[in-house]
C-alpha positions in Angstrom: -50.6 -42.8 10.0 -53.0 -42.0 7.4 -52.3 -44.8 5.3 -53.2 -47.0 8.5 -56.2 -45.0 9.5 -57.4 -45.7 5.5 -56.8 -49.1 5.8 -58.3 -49.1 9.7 -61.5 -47.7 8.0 -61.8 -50.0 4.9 -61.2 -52.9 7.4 -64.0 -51.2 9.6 -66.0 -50.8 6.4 -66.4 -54.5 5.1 -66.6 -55.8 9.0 -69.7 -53.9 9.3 -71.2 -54.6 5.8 -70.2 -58.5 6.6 -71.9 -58.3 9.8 -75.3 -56.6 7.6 -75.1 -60.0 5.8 -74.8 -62.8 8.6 -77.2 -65.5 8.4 -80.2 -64.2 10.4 -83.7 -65.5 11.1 -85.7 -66.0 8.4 -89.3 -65.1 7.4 -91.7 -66.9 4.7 -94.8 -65.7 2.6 -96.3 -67.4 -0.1 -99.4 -66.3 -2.6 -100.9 -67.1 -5.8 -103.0 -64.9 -7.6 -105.7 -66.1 -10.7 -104.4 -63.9 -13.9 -106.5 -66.2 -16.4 -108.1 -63.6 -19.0 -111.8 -63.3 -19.2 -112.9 -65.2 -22.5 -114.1 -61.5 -24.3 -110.4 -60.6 -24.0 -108.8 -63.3 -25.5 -107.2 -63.0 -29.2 -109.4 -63.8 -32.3 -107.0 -67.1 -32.5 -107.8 -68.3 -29.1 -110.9 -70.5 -28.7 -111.6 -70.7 -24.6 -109.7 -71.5 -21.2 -109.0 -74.9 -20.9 -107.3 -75.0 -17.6 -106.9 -71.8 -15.2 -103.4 -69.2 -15.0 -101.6 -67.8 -11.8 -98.8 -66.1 -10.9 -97.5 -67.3 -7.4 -94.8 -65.4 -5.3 -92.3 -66.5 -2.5 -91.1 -63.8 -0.5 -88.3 -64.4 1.8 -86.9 -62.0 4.6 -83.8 -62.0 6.9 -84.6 -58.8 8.8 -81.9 -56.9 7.1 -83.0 -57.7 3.4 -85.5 -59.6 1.5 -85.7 -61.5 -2.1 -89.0 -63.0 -4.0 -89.4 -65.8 -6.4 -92.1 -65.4 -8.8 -93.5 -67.2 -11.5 -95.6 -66.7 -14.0 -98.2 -68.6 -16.1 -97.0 -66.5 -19.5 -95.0 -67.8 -22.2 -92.4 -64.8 -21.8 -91.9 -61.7 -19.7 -91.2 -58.6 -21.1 -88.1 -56.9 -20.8 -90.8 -53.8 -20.3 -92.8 -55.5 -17.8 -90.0 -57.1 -15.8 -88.3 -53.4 -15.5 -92.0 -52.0 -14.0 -93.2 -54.7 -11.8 -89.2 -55.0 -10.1 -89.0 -51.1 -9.8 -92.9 -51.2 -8.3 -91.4 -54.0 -6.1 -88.7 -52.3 -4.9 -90.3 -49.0 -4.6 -93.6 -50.4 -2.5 -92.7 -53.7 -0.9 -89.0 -52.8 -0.2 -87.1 -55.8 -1.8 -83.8 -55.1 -3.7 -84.5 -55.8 -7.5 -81.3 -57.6 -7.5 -83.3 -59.6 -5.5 -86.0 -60.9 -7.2 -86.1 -63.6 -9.7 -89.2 -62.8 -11.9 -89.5 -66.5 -13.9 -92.3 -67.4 -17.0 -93.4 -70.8 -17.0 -93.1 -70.3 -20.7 -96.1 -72.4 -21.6 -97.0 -71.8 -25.3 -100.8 -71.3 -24.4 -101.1 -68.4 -23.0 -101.5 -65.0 -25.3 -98.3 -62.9 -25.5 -100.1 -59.8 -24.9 -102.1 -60.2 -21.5 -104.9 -57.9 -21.1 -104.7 -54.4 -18.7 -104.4 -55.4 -15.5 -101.7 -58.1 -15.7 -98.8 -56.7 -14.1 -101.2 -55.7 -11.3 -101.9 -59.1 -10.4 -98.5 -60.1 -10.8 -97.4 -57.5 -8.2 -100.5 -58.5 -6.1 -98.9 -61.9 -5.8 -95.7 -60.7 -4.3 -97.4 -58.0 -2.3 -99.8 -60.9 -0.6 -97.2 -63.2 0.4 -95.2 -60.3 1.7 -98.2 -59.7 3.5 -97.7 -63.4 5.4 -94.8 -63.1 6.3 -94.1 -65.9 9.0 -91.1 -67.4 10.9 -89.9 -70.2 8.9 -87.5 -72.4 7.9 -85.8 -73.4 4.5 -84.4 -76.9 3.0 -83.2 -78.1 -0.6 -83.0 -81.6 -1.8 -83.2 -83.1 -5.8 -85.1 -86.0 -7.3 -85.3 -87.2 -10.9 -87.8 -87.4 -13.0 -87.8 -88.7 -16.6 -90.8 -86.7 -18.2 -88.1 -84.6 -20.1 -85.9 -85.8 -23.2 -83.4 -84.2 -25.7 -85.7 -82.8 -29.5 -83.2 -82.9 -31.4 -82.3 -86.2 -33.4 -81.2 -86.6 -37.3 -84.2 -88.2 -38.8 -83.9 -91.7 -39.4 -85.3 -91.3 -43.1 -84.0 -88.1 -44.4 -81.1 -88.3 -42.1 -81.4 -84.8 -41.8 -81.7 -82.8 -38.5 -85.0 -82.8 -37.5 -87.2 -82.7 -34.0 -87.8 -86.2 -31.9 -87.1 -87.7 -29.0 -83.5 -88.3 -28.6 -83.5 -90.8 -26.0 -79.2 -90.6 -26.8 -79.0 -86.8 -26.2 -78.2 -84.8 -23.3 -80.6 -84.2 -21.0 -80.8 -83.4 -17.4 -83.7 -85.3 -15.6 -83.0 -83.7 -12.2 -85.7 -81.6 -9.8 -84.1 -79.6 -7.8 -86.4 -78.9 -4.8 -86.8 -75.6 -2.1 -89.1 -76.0 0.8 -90.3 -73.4 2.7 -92.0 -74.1 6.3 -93.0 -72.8 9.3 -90.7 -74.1 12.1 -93.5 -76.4 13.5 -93.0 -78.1 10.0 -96.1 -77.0 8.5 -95.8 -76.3 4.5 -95.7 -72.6 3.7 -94.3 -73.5 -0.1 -92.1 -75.3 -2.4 -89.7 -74.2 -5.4 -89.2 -76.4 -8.1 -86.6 -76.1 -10.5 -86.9 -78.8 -13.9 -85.8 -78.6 -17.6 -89.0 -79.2 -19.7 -90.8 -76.9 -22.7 -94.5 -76.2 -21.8 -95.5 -77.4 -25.4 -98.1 -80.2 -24.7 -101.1 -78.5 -25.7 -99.9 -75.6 -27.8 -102.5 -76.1 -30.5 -105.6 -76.5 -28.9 -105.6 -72.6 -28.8 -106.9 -72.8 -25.8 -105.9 -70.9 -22.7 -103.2 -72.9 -20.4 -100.7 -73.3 -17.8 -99.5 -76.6 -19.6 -97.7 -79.0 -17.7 -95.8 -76.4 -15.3 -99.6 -75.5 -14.2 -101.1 -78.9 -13.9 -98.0 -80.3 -11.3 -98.1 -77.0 -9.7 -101.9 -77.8 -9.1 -101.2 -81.4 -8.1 -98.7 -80.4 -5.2 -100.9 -77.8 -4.0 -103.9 -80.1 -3.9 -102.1 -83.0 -2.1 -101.5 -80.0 1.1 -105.6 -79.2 0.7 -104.2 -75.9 -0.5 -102.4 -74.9 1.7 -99.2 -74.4 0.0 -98.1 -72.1 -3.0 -96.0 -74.7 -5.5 -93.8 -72.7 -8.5 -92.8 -74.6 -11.3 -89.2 -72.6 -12.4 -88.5 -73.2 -15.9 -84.5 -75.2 -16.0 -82.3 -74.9 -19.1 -84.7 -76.6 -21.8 -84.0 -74.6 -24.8 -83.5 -78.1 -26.6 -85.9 -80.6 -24.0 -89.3 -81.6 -25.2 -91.7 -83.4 -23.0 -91.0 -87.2 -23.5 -94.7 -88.3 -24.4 -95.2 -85.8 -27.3 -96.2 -88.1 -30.5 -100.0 -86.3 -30.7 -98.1 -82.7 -31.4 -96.2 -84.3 -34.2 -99.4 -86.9 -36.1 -100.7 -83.3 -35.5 -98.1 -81.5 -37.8 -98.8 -84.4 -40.7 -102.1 -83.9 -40.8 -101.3 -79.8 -40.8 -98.6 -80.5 -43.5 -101.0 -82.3 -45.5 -104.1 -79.6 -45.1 -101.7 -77.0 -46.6 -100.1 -79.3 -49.3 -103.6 -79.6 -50.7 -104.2 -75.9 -51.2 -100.3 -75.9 -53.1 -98.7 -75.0 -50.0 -95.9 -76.9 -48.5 -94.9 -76.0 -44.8 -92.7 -79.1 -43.9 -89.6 -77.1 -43.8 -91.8 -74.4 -41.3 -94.1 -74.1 -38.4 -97.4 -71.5 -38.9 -98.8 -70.1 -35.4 -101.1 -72.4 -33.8 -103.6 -74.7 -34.7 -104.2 -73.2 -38.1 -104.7 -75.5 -40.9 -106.5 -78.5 -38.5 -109.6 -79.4 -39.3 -111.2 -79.3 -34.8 -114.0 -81.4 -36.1 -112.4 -84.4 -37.5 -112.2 -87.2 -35.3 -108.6 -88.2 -35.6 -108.0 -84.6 -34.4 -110.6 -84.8 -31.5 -108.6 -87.7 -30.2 -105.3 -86.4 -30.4 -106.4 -83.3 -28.8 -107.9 -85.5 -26.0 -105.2 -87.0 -25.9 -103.2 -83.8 -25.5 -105.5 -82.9 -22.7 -105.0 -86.2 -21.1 -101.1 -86.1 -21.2 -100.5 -82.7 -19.5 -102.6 -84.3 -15.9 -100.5 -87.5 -16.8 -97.4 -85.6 -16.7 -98.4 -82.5 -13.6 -98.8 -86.1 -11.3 -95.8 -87.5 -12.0 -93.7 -84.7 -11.5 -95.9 -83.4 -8.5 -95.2 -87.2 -7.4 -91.3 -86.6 -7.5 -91.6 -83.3 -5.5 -93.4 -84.6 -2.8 -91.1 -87.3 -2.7 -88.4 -85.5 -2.4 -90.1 -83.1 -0.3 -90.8 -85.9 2.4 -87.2 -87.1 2.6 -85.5 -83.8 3.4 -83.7 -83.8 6.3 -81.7 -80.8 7.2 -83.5 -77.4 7.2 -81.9 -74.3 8.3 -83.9 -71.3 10.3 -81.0 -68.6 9.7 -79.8 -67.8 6.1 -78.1 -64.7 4.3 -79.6 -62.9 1.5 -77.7 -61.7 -1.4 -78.4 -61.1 -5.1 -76.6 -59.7 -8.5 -77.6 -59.3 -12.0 -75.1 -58.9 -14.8 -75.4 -58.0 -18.7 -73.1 -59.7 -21.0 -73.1 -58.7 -24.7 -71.9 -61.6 -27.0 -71.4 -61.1 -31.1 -74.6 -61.3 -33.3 -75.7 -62.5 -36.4 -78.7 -62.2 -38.4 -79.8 -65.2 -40.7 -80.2 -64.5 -44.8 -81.9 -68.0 -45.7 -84.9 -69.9 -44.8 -86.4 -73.5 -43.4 -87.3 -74.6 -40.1 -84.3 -77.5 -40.3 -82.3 -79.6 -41.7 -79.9 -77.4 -43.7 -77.2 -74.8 -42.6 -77.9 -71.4 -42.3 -76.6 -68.6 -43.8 -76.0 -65.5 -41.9 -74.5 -61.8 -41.9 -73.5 -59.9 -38.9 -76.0 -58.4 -37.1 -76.0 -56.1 -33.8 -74.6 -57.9 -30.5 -76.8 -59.7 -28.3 -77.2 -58.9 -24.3 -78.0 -61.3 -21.9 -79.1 -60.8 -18.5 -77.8 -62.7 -15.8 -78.6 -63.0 -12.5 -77.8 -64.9 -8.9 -79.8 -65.2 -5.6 -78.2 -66.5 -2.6 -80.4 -68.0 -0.2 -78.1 -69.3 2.7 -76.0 -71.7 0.3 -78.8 -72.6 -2.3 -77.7 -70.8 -5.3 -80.5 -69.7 -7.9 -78.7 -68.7 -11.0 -80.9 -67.0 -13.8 -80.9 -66.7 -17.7 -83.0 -64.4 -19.7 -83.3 -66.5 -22.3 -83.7 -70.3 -23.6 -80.8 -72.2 -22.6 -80.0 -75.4 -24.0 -79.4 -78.3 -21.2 -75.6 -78.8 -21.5 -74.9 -75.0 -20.4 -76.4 -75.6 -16.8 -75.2 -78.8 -16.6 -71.7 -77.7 -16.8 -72.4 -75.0 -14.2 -73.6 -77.3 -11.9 -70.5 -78.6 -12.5 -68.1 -75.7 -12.0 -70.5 -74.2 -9.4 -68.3 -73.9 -6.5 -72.0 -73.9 -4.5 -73.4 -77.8 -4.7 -77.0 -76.8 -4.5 -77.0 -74.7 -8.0 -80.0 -74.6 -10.4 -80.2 -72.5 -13.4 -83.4 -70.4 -13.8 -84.3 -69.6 -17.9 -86.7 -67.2 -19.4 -86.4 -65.0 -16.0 -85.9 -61.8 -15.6 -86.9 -60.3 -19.0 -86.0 -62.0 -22.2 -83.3 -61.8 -24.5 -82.9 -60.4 -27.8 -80.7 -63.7 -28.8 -83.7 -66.4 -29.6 -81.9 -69.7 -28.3 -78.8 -70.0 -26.8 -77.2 -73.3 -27.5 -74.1 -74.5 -26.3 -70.9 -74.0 -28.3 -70.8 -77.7 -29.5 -74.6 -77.7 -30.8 -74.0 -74.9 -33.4 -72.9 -77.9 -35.7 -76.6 -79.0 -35.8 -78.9 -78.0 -38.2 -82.1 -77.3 -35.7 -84.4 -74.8 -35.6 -83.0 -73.7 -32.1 -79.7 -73.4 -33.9 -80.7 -71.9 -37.0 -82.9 -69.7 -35.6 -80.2 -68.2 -32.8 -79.0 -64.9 -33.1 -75.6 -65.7 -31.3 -72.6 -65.9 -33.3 -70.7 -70.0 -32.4 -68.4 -69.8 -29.9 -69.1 -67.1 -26.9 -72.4 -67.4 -25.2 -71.7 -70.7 -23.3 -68.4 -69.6 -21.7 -70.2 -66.5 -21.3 -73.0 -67.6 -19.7 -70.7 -70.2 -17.5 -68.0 -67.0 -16.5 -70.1 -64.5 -15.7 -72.0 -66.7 -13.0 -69.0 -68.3 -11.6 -68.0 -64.2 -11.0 -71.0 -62.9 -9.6 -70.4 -66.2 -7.3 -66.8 -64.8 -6.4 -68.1 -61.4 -5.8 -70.5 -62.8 -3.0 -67.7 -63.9 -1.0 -67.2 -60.4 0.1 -70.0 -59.4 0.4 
């Protein structure tokens, strides 16, 4: 009898927290919220704003729990400042922390200290669009888009690993697409989800959202602003943008500044835009050029997600809600030599790594996250092995890693700065990574 009435209860038990976790009807906010830093706060190496910084929220409610997608206009997020603004979250606005998938756009022009005041407007973005909270409905659909392309090639002279576009390598040139609507059909917001480094105009020194800010702009002024679009940075710990030749007649000209003063730096990367001379005109025109590229490349992506956008055909009013986050620690190693690429490391072994994982179901859209810079073949092969066909992997979210890049088992044969630079030992992250998703998947059956 009491072996039944255990059994009676744990049956009892996981009807009722089942029943917490139906699909039920769903509510949409979206925001965006101007974080640009005024130009007296900027850092002595930054010379302006080129192009304005937000950070835009999506919350999303079911009436028995709620989740937000965030992103940010910041090159990383803290593991600090991802631990206060998801306990302030959770605290004030009431959604899980589990819940939230906090995402940097990771463009490499913005400073990596904000000024006071940033993770107040970074909560202000989630707590306005909890604020609109709506009835709504929710769809997902992919396009492709072929702005992307693998950096790392063996160059064709020194045949050497170096960084160019491998139009051979792997690369993923799908956009994964959410769209959020009010159930008249009237845009409320769209998640986008695509493998590309915000590099483009990394050495103006100039304040910007790089390409993830320019398409996010585009979308939202094809809807007259009213819609919130948020860029979510895929795996592209080893994708460049395609069009990149001005960042790398750049370097020569930088390599050749510093070899005049008896310094050679082709085997390294200094901060910046140090060593270019702004005033000469070859620089003026590549910079322009620079300028020009990142509008070139916001339409056609913005193009792709309003494509895809249009041709989505099933939406669904009532969804589920559930999130997890997981650490996994994976062997580390510290490096003993030198050089940007081109020649093996040499390592000894150093403290493990942890790496945060995370998954947010949203009716059968699966948002997977990585706290760190994920080459392409690792999210590839969990789209693969998701059991869930509507899987994207979200990078530099939620915090970042101690490991610097986190290639996939194969790539530790390459020479690369990604590679070199890694803290990872070869050999564990990928299945790592691939396992510890694919469990926090089987976990959510039951729940």
């Amino acid at each position: 009898m009491l072996v039944f009435q255990v059994i009676l209860f744990a049956g009892n038990s996981l009807v009722s927290h089942g029943q917490n976790n139906k699909p039920a009807p769903l509510k949409v906010g979206a925001a965006k919220v101007d974080i640009t830093p005024s130009t007296d706060k900027l850092p002595a190496n930054y010379e302006g704003i080129l192009d304005r910084i937000y950070s835009r929220a999506i919350v999303i409610d079911n009436g028995v729990t709620s989740a937000a997608l965030v992103t940010v206009d910041i090159g990383m997020m803290s593991d600090q400042i991802w631990t206060n603004l998801t306990k302030r979250v959770e605290k004030e606005l009431g959604i899980p922390k589990k819940n939230v998938m906090l995402t940097a756009t990771h463009t490499h022009s913005v400073p990596w200290i904000m000024a006071e005041g940033f993770e107040d407007k970074v909560f202000a973005s989630v707590r306005l669009a909890k604020e609109k909270l709506q009835p709504a409905r929710i769809a997902f659909g992919t396009g492709v888009s072929y702005i992307n392309i693998n950096r790392n090639i063996i160059d064709p002279k020194t045949r050497q690993w170096w960084e160019g576009p491998n139009y051979d390598g792997p690369s993923d040139k799908t956009v994964a697409v959410v769209k959020f609507e009010t159930l008249n059909g009237d845009p409320i917001a769209v998640y986008y989800n695509y493998a590309m480094h915000a590099v483009t105009v990394g050495q103006l020194d100039m304040v910007s959202g790089d390409a993830p800010g320019t398409t996010s702009k585009y979308i939202e002024d094809s809807f007259k602003d009213k819609i919130v679009a948020l860029w979510s940075t895929g795996a592209c710990g080893d994708q460049n943008p395609i069009y990149f030749q001005q960042t790398y007649d750049l370097r020569e000209i930088r390599i050749k500044d510093y070899a005049k003063r008896g310094e050679d730096i082709s085997n390294s990367m200094p901060p910046g835009g140090k060593g270019l001379n702004k005033e000469d005109p070859t620089v003026i025109r590549l910079m322009n050029q620079q300028k020009q590229m990142i509008l070139s490349m916001g339409q056609f992506l913005g193009e792709e997600v309003l494509h895809v956008m249009r041709s989505i055909d099933r939406t669904v009013t009532n969804a589920r809600i559930y999130g997890d986050q997981e650490i996994i620690t994976c062997p580390g190693r510290k490096r003993t030599n030198s050089g940007r690429a081109g020649y093996a490391g040499t390592y000894e072994d150093a403290d493990s790594v942890k790496i945060r994982l995370g998954l947010l179901l949203i009716d059968d859209i699966a948002f997977t996250s990585v706290n760190g810079e994920v080459f392409n073949l690792i999210a590839q092969r969990l789209k693969k092995e998701s059991p869930y066909a509507r899987t994207m992997m979200l990078t530099v979210t939620n915090g970042v890693a101690n490991s610097g890049y986190i290639p996939n088992d194969a790539a530790f044969g390459y020479y690369t700065f990604e590679v070199l630079s890694s803290r990872l030992k070869p050999g564990f992250a990928e299945n790592e990574i691939i396992n510890g998703i694919l469990d926090m998947m089987e976990k959510a059956k039951y729940y």
